[in-house]
C-alpha positions in Angstrom: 60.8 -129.9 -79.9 62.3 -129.8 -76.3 60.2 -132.9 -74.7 59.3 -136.2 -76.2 57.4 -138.6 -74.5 57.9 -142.0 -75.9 54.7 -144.2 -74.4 55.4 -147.8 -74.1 58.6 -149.8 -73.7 58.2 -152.3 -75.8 60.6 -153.1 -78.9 59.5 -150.4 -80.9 59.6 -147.8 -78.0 63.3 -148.1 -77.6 63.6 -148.6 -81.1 61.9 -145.3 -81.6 64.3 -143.5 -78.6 67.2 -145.2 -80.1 66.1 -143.3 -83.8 65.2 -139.9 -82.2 69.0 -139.9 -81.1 70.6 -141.1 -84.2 68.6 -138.4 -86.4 69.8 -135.7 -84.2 67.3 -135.2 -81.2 68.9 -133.0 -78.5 66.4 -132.6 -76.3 64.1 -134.0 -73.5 63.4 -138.0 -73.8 60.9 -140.1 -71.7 60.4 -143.4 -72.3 56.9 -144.8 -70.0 56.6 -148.6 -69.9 53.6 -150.4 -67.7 56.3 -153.3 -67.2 59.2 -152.9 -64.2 61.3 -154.8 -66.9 64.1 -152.9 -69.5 62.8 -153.2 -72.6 63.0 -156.9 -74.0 62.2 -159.1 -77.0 58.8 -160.8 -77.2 59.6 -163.7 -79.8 61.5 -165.8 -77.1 58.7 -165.7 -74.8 56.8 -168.7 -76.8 60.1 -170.3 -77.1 63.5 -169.9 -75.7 62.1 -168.5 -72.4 59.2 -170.7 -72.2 61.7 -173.8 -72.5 63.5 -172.6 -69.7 67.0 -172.1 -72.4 67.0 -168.4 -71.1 65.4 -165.9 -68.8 66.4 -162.6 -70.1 65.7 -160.8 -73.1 66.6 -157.7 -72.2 67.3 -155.1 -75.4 71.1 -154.0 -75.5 71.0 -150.3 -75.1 72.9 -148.0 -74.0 70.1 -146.2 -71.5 72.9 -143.8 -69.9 74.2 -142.7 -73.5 70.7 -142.4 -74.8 70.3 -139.9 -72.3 66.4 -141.3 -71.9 64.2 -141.1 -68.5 63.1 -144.2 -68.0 59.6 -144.8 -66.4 59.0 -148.1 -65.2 56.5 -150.3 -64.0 54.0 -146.8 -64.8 51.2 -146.7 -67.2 49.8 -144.0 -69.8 46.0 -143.3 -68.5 44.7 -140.4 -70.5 46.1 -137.8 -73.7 45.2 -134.2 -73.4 46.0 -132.3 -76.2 46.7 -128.8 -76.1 44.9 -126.4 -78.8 47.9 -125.8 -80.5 50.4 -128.1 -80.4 51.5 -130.5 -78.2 50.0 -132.0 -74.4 50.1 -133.6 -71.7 50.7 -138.0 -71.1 48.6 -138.4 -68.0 50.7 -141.7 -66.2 50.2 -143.3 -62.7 53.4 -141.0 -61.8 52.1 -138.0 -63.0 51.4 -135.6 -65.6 53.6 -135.5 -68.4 53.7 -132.5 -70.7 55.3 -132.8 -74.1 55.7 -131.2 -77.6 56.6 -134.7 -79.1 54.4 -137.9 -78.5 55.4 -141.3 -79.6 52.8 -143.7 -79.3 54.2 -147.2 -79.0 51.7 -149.0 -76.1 51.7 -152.3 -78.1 48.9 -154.8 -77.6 47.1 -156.8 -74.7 46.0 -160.4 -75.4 42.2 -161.1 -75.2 41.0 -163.3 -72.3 38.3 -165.8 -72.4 35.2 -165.2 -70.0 34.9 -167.5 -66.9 36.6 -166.9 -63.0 38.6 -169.3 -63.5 42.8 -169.2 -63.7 43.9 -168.9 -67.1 47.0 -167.8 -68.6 48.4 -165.3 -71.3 50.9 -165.0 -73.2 52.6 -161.4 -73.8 55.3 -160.8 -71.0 58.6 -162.0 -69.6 56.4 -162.5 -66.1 53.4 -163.9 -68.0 56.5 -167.2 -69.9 57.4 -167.1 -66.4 54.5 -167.9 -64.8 53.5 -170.4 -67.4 56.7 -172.2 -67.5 56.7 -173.2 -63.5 53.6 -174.9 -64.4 54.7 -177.2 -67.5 55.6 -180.2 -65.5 55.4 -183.6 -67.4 52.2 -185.7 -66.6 50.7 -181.6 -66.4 47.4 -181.5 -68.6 47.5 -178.4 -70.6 44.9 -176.7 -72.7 45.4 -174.4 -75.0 42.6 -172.3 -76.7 43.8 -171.0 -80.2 46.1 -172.8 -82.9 47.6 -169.8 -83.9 51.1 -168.5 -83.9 51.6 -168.8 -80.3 49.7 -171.9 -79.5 51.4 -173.7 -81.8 54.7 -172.4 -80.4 53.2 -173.1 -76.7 51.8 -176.2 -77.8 55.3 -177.3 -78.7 56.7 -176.3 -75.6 54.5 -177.8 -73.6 54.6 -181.4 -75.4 58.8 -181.3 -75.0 58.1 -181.0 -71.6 56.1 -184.2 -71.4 53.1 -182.2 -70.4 49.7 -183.9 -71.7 48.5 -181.3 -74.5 45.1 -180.4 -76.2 44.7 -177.8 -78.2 41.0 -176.1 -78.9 40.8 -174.2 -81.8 37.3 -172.3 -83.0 37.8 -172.3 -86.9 38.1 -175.7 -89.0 41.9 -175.3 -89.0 45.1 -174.3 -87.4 46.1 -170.9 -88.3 43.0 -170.5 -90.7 42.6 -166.7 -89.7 46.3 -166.1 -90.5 46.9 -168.0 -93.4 43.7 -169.7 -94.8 42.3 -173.4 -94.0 43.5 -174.9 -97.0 47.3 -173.9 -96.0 46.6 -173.7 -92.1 45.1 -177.3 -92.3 48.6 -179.0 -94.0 49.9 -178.2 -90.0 47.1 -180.3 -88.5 49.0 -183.5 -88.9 52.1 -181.4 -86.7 49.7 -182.0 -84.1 49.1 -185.6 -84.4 53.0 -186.4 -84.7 54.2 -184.2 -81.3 51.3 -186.3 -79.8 48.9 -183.6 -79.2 45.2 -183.6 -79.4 44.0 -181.4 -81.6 40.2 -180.2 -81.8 39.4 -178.1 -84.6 35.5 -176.6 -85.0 35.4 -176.4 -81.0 34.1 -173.3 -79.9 34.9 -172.1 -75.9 32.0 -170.8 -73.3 34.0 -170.3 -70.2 37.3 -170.8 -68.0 36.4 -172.5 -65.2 38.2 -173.9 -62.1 39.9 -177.0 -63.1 38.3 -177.5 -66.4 37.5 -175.7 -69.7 33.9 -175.3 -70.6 32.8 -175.7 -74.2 29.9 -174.4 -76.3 27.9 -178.0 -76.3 28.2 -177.8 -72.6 31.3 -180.3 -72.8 33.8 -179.7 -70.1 38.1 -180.5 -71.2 40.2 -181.4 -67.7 43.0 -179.2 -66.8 45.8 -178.4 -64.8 46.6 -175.5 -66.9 44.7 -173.6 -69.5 46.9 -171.1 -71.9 44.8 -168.9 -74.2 46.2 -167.6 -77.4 43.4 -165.9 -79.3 44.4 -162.7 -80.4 45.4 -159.1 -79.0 43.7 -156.0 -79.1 45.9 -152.5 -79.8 46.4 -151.0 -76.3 44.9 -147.8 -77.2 42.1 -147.5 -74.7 43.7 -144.8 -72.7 43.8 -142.5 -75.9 39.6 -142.0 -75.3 38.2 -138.6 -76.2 41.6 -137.4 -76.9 40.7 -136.3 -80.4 43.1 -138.7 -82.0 41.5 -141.0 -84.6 41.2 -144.7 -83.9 40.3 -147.6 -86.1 41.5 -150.7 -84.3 44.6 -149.1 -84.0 45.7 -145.3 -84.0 45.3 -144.8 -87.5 48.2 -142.8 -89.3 49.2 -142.1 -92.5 52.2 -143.9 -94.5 54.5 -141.6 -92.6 53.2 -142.9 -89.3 51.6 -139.5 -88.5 48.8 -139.4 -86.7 46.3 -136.4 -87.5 48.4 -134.3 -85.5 52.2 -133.4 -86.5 53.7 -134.0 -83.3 52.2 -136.9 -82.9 53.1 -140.8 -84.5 52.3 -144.5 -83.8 54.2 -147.2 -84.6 53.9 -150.8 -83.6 51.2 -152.8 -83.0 48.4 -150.2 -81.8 49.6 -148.1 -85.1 46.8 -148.7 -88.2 49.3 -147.6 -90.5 48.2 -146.7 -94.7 50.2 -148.8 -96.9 50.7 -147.3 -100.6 52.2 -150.7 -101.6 48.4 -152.2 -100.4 46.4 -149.3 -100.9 44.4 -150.1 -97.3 45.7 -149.5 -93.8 47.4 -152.8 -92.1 47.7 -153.7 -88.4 51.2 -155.4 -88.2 51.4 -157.4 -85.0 55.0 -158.5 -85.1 58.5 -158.1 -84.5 59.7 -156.7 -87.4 57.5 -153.9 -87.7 58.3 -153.1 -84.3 61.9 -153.3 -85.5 61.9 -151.3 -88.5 59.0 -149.1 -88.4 60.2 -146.7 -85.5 63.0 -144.9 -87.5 60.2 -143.8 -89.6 58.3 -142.5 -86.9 61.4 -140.7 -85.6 62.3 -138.9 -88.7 58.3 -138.0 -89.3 58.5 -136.5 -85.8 61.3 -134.5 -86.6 60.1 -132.8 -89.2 61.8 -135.2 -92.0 60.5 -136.9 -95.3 60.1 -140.7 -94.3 57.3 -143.4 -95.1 57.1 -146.7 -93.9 55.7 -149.4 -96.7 57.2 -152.6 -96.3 55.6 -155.9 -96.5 55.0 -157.5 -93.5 57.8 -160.5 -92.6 57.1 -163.2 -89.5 58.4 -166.7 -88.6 57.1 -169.4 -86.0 59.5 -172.2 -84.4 56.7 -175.0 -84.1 56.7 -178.8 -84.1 60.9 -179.0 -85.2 59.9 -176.6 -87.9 60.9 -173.0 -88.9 57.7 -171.6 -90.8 58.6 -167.8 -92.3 55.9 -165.7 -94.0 56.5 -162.1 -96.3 53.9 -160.3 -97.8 50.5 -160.0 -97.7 48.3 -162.5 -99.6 44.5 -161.2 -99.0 45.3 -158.8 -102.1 46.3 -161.9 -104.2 44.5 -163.3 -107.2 45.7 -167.2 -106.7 47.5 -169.5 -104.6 50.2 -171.9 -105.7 52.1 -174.4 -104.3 55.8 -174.5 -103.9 56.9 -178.4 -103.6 54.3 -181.0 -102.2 53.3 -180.0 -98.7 53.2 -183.1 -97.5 56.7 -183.3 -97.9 58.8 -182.4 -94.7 59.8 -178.8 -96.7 57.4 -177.0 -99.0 56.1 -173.2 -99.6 53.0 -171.6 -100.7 52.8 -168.9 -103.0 50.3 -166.4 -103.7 49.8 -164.2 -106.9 48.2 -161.8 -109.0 49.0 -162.0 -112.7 52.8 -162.0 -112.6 53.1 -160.5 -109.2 54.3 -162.6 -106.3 52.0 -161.0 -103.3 53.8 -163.3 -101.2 55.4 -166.3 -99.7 54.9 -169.1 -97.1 57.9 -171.6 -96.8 58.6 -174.4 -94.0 62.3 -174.8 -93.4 63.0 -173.4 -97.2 64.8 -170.0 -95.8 65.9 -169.8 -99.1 63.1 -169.5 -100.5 61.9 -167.1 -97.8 64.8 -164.8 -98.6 64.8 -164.5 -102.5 61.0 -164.3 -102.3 60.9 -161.6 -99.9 63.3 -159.5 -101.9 60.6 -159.7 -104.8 58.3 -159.2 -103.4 60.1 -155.6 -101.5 61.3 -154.6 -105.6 57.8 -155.4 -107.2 60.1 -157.5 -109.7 57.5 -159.9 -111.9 57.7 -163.5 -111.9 57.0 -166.3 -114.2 54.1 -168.3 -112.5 55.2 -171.9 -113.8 59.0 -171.3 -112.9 58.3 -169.8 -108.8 56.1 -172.4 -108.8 58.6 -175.2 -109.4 60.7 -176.3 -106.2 63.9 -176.8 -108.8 64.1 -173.9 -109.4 65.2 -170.9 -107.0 62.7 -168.2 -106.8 65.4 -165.6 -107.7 65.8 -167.3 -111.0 62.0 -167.4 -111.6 62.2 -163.5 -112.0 60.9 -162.4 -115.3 63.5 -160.8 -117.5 
């Protein structure tokens, strides 16, 4: 290959140019971002930024060394493929042929119907924007207890702002970790002084105020939604390439053409360990998963399989997550969660599918380490908060 295009400059895109170097790539390297930023890390957006601690999280490389065009502040449009191999990146600076394509465009958070202002959550200028307006006395609402609400939601009530939170399901975090673990952070809520409305479903954004379902309206000086995100993969339509929420690959994060990969969170990648395809939206895919796709792309034996890893920073708590626990037969508790640290386990027979823990890093570590070997467990002994989780290995 003598030009690769690498579309999207988000963590994995220079992740994925910073791979393509190490393994040996010689040749042509573009790296397209929509954003004017250098490529930065997302997690302290909800925090860190957000809090006004920093306003930079630009990614330390070494752009000059890398030898990598940088686009920026341009946007992929449209794919052409070529009949044999290879095509063209249409962008709003041009056509861009290549021979090597990269597909790293990330995600873009879903918005709420209504004309009214309401705010997002995804980029250094969108914690920006949202920060000038967490003032104490401020009345902030936030649709979604999820991940980043909560982390917003936290924010917000340091701040002294006045915070509700509107949440759809029956409990925080329900669609990410169930209702019977995602309801034990309810009382979070409560304590930081926030009102939390589960079973509260959203019609509109208005001006001023948040419209609800019954025809209730909620005041506001600031309305945040946190949702969801969809895979940024619109501008790949009728470009032959397969799509299934994501741009579905194979284990080797291979599209259905060689030259071709996605990696990230528009890449609907096959896991073997799972047997199904997964759509990982977080950092440490984006981290780890591009030096597959660079070595896939180069013509070298690689798969990517490992089970997904997260954390939150909510309500004075650090909440970690491995593994994936839909495939599980059972859930078990780690500890008594309404204790101030506790975990959640999930299993089938003797196999530890994986692992929730709040502030038990621990825990978090030997766990995920099982979980990465496969190594069976002894359901009584992970189960029991005296006794580390390596030790409750089978031998």
């Amino acid at each position: 290959m003598d030009r690769v295009i690498v579309a999207g400059g988000g963590l994995a895109g220079v992740r994925a140019v910073e791979a393509l170097r190490s393994k040996g790539y010689e040749g042509e390297l573009t790296l397209i971002s929509a954003e004017r930023h250098k490529p930065y890390d997302r997690p302290p957006l909800s925090k860190a930024v957000l809090a006004g601690e920093v306003d930079d999280t630009t990614v330390d490389a070494d752009w000059d060394g890398l030898r990598c065009e940088l686009l920026l502040g341009e946007r992929a449009t449209a794919l052409r493929l070529d009949a044999g191999r290879g095509g063209t990146v249409e962008t709003t600076a041009g056509d861009r042929p290549f021979d090597g394509l990269v597909i790293a465009t990330g995600a873009t958070p879903i918005t709420l119907p209504g004309d009214g202002p309401q705010h997002v959550l995804r980029t250094l200028d969108d914690s920006r924007r949202l920060r000038a307006g967490l003032t104490a006395g401020a009345r902030v609402v936030i649709v979604g207890a999820g991940w980043i609400g909560a982390e917003v939601a936290t924010t917000a009530a340091k701040k002294g702002c006045e915070v509700t939170v509107i949440e759809a399901a029956d409990a925080p975090l329900a669609n990410a970790v169930g209702p019977q673990v995602g309801g034990l952070t309810a009382r979070w809520y409560a304590e930081a002084g926030i009102d939390l409305r589960t079973g509260v479903k959203v019609a509109a954004v208005e001006h001023g105020r948040l419209l609800l379902a019954d025809g209730d309206h909620v005041a506001a000086d600031e309305i945040v939604v946190g949702v969801g995100v969809r895979p940024e993969v619109g501008w790949l339509a009728g470009s032959g390439l397969e799509i299934e929420g994501g741009v579905v690959t194979d284990a080797s994060l291979r599209t259905g053409r060689p030259e071709i990969v996605a990696v990230g969170d528009c890449a609907a990648w096959w896991s073997e360990r799972y047997g199904r395809r997964l759509l990982v939206e977080h950092w440490d895919t984006a981290l780890n998963a591009p030096d597959v796709a660079a070595a896939t792309l180069l013509g070298q034996e690689a798969s990517y399989d490992a089970a997904p890893y997260f954390w939150s920073e909510q309500f004075g708590k650090m909440v970690q997550y491995a593994g994936y626990h839909p495939v599980a037969e059972r859930m078990v508790f780690r500890g008594d969660p309404a204790a101030d640290k506790w975990a959640v386990c999930w299993l089938t027979g003797d196999r530890l599918d994986a692992i929730l823990t709040v502030d038990r890093p621990r825990d978090l570590v030997q766990a995920r380490r099982i979980i990465a070997a496969g190594t069976p467990v002894d359901p009584e002994a992970v189960a029991d908060p005296g006794v580390p989780v390596r030790q409750a290995v089978k031998t």
